[in-house]
C-alpha positions as protocol buffer text, in pm:
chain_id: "A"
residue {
  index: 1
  type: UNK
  ca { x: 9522 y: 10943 z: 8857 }
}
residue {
  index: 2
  type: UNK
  ca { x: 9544 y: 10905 z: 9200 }
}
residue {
  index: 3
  type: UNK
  ca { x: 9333 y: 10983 z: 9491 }
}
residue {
  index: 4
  type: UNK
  ca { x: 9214 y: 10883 z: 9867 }
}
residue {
  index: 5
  type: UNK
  ca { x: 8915 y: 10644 z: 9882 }
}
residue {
  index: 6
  type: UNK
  ca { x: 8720 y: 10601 z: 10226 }
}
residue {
  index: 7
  type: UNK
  ca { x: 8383 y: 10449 z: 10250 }
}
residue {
  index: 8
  type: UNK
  ca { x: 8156 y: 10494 z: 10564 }
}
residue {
  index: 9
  type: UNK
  ca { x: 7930 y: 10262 z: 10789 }
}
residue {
  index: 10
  type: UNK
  ca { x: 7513 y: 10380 z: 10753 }
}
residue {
  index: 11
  type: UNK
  ca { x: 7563 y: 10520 z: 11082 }
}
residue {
  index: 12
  type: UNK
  ca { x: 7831 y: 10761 z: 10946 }
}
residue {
  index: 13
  type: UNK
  ca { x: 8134 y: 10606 z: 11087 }
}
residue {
  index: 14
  type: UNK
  ca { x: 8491 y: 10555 z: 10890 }
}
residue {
  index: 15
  type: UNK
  ca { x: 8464 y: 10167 z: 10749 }
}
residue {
  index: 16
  type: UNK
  ca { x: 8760 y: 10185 z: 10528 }
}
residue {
  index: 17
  type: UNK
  ca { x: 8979 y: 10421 z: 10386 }
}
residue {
  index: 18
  type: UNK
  ca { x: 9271 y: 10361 z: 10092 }
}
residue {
  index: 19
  type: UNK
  ca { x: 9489 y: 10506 z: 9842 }
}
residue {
  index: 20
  type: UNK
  ca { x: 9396 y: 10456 z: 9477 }
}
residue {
  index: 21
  type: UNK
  ca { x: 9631 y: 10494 z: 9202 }
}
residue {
  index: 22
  type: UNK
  ca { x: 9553 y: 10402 z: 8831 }
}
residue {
  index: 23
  type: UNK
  ca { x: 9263 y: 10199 z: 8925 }
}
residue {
  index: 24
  type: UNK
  ca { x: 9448 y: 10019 z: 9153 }
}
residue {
  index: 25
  type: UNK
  ca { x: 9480 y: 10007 z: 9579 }
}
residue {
  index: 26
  type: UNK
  ca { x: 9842 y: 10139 z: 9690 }
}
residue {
  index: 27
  type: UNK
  ca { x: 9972 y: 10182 z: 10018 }
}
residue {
  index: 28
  type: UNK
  ca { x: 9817 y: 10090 z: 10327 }
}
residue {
  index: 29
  type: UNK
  ca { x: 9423 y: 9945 z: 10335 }
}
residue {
  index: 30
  type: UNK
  ca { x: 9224 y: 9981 z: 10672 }
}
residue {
  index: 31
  type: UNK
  ca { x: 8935 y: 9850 z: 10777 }
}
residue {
  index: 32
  type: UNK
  ca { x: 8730 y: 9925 z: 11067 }
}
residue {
  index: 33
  type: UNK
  ca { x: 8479 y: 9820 z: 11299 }
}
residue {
  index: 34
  type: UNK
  ca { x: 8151 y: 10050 z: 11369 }
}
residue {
  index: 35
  type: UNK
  ca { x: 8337 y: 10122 z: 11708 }
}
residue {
  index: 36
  type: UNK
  ca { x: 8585 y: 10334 z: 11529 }
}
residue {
  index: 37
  type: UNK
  ca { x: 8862 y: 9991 z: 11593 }
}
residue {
  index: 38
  type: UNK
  ca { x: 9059 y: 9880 z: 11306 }
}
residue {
  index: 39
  type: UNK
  ca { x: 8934 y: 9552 z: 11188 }
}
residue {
  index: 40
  type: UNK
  ca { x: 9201 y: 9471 z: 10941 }
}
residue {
  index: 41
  type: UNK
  ca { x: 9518 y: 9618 z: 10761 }
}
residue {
  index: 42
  type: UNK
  ca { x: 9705 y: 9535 z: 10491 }
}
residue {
  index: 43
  type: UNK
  ca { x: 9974 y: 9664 z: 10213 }
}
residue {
  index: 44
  type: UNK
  ca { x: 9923 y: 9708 z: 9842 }
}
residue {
  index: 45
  type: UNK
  ca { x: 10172 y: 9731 z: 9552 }
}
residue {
  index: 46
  type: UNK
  ca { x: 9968 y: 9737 z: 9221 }
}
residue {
  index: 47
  type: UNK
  ca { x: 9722 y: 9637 z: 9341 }
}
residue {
  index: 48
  type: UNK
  ca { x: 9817 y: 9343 z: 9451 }
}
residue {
  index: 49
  type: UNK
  ca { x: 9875 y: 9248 z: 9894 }
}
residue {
  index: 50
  type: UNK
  ca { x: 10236 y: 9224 z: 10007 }
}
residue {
  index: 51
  type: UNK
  ca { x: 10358 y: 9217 z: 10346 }
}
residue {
  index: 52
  type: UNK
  ca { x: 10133 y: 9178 z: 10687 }
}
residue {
  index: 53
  type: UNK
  ca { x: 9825 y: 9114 z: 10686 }
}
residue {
  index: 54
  type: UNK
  ca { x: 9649 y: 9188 z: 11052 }
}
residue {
  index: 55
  type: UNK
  ca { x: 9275 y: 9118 z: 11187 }
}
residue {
  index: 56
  type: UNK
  ca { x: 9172 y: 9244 z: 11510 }
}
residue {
  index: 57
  type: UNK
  ca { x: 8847 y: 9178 z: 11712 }
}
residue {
  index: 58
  type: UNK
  ca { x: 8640 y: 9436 z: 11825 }
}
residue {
  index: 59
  type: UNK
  ca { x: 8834 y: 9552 z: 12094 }
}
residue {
  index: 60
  type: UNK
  ca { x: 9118 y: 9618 z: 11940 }
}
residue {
  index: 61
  type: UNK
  ca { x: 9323 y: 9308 z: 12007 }
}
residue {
  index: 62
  type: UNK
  ca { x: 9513 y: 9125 z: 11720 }
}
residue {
  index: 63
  type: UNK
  ca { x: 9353 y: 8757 z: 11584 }
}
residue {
  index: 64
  type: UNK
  ca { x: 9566 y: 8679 z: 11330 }
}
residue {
  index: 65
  type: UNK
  ca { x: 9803 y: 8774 z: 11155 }
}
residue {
  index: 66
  type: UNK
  ca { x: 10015 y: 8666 z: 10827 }
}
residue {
  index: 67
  type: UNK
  ca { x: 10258 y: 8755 z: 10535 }
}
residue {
  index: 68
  type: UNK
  ca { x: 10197 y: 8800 z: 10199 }
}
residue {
  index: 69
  type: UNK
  ca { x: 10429 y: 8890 z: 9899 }
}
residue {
  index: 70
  type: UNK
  ca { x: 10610 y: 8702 z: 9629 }
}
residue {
  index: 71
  type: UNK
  ca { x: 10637 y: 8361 z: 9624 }
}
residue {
  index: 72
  type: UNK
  ca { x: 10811 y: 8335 z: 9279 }
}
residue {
  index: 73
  type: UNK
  ca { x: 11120 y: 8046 z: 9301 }
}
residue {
  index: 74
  type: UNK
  ca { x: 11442 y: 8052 z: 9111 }
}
């Protein structure tokens, strides 16, 4: 089963909206601020983060940002 999740602020605004499949987050997670700015993004496989990881202030500018994924060595 598969479907879109997206929860909202008290006031009504979009806090964060994913894909769920089999219980699990896939695809692209966003979260944002009450201003309608994204707060944070991210990737899931399986449930589990992969890739870039981004968090943004209020305004919209970028504070960080870092990679995720498999760390498995041969």
């Amino acid at each position: 089963m598969s479907f879109n999740h997206k929860a909202y602020y008290e006031t009504g605004e979009l806090k964060t909206e994913m894909n769920i499949v089999d219980n699990k987050a896939e695809g692209p997670v966003n979260n944002y601020w009450p201003n309608g700015n994204l707060r944070h993004t991210s990737t899931y496989e399986n449930g589990q983060v992969v890739g870039v990881v981004t968090d943004y202030d209020e305004d919209g500018s970028v504070i960080s940002e870092h990679t995720w994924g498999d760390t498995v060595e041969d």
